[in-house]
C-alpha positions as a LaTeX table, in Angstrom:
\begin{tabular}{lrrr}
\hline
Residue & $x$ (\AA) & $y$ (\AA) & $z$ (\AA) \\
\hline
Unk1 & $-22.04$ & $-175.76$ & 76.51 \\
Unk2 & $-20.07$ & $-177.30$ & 73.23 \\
Unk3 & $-16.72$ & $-177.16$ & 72.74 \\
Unk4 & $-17.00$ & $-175.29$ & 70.11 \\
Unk5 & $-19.12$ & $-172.70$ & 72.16 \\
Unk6 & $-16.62$ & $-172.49$ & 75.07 \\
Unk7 & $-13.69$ & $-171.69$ & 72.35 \\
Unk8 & $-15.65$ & $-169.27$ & 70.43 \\
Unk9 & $-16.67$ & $-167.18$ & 74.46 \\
Unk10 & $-12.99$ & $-167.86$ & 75.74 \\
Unk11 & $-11.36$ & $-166.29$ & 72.38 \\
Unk12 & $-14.27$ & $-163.47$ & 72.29 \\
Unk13 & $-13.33$ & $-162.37$ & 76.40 \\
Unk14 & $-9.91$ & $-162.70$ & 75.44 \\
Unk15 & $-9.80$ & $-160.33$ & 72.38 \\
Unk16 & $-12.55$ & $-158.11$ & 74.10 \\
Unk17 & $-10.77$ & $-157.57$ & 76.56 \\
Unk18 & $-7.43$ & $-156.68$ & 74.84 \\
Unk19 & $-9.39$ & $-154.04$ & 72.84 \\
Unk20 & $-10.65$ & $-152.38$ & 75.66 \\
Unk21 & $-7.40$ & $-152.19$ & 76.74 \\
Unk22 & $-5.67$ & $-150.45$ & 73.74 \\
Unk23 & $-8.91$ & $-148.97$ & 72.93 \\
Unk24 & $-10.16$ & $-145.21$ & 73.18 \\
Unk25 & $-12.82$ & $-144.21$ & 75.29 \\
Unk26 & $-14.94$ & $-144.52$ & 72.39 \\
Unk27 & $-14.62$ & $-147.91$ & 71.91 \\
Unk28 & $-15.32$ & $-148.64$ & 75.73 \\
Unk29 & $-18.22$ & $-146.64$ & 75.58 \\
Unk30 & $-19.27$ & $-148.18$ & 72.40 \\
Unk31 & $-18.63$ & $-151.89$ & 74.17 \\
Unk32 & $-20.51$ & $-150.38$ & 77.31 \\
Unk33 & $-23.51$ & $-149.48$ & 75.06 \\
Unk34 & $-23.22$ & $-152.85$ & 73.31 \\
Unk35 & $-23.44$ & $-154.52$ & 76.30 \\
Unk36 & $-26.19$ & $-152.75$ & 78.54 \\
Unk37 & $-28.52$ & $-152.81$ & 75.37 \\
Unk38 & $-29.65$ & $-156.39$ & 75.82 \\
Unk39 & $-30.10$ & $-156.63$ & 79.69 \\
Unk40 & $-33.55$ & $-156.46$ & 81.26 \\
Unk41 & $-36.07$ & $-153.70$ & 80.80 \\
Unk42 & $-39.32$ & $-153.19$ & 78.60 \\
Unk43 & $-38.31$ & $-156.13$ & 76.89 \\
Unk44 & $-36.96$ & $-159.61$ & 78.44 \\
Unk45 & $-33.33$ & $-160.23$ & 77.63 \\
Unk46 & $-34.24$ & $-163.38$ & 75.64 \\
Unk47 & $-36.45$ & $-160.92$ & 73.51 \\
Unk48 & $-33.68$ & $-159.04$ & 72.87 \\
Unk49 & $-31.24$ & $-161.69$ & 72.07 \\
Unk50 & $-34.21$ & $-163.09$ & 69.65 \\
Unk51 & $-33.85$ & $-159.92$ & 67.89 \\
Unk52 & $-30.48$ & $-159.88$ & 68.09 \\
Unk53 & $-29.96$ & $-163.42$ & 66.38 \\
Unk54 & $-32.13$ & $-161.84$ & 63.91 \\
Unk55 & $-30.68$ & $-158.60$ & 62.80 \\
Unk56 & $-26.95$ & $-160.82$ & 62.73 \\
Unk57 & $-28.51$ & $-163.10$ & 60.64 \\
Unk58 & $-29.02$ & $-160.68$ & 58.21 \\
Unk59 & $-26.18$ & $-158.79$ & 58.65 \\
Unk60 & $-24.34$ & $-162.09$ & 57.82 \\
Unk61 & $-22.10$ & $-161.93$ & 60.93 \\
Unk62 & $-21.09$ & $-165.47$ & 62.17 \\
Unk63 & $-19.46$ & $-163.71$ & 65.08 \\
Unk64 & $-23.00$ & $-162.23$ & 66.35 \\
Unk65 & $-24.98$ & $-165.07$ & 65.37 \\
Unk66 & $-23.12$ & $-167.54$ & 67.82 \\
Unk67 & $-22.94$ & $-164.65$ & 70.29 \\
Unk68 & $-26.87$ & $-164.20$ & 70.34 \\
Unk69 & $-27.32$ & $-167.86$ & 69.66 \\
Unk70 & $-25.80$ & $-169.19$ & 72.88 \\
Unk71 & $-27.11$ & $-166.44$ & 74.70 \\
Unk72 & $-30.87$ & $-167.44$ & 73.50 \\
Unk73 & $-30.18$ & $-171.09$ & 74.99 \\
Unk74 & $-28.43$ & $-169.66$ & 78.22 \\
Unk75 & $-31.95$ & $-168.05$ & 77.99 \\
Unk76 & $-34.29$ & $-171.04$ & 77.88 \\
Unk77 & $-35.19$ & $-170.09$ & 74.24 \\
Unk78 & $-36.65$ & $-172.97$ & 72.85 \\
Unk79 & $-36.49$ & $-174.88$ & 69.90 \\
Unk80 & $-39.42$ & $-173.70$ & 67.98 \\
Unk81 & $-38.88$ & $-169.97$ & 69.02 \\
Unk82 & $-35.31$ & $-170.38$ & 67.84 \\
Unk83 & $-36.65$ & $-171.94$ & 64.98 \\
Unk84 & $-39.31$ & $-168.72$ & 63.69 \\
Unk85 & $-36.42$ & $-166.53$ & 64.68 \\
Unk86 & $-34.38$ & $-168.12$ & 61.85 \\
Unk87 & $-37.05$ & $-167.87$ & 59.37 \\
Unk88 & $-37.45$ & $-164.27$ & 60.18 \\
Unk89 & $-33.90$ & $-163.56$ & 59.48 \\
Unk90 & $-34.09$ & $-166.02$ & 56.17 \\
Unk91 & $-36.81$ & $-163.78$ & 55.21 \\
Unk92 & $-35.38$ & $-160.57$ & 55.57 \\
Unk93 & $-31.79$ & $-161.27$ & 54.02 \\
Unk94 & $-32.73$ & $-163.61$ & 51.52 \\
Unk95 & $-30.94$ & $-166.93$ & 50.43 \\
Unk96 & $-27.82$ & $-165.13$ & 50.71 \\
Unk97 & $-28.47$ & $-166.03$ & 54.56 \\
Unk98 & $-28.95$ & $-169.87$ & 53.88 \\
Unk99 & $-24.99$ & $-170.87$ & 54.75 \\
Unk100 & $-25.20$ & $-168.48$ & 58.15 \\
Unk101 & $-28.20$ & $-170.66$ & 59.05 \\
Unk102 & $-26.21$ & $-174.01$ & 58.54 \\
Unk103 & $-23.64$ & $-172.98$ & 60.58 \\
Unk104 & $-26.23$ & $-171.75$ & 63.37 \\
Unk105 & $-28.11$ & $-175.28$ & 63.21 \\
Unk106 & $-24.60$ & $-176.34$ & 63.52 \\
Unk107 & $-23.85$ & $-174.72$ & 66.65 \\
Unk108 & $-27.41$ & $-174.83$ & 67.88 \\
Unk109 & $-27.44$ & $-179.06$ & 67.61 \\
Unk110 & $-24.43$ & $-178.62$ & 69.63 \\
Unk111 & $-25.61$ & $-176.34$ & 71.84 \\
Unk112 & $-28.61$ & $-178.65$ & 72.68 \\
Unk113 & $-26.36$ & $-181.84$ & 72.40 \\
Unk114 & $-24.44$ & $-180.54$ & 75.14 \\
Unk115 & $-27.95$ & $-179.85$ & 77.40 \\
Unk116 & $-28.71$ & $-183.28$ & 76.69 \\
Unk117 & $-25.49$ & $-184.73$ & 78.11 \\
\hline
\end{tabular}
């Protein structure tokens, strides 16, 4: 995993965690939810983290989008799947989505630079 990568998990844990604490039981069940959506069932996990990527791609949320991102390559996603996943979120947000795909071929080129090593 990239350097980058590890920062961006070890500052998400951190922060996640420190909401749960101060949070309500709302926002643990919300996190819960969150969390238990994308493991196995009718659909593989890497399916769901496909769609995932996706919707944050659209939704313009660098946050998600390295979040679903790594998870895809923790997930053997490969390269060309990653790759028609990005053109379906270009496609459904528009150009508007162009810089949240340079920072995702960002990551992802580290992501797979890191694999490499």
């Amino acid at each position: 995993m990239s350097e980058r990568a590890q920062r961006f998990r070890a500052y998400r844990e951190q922060m996640n965690e420190r909401l749960l604490e101060a949070g309500t039981l709302t926002t643990r069940r919300f996190f819960n939810l969150d969390a238990r959506c994308y493991d196995e069932g009718a659909l593989p996990a890497a399916t769901k983290e496909m769609m995932g990527l996706a919707a944050s791609l659209v939704l313009r949320c660098d946050d998600c989008i390295a979040y679903h991102l790594i998870r895809c390559v923790e997930l053997g996603v490969g390269e060309a799947e990653l790759a028609e996943v990005l053109d379906v979120g270009l496609i459904v947000g528009g150009s508007i989505v162009i810089p949240h795909l340079r920072r995702a071929r960002e990551l992802l080129d580290e992501l797979r630079d890191g694999e490499r090593a």
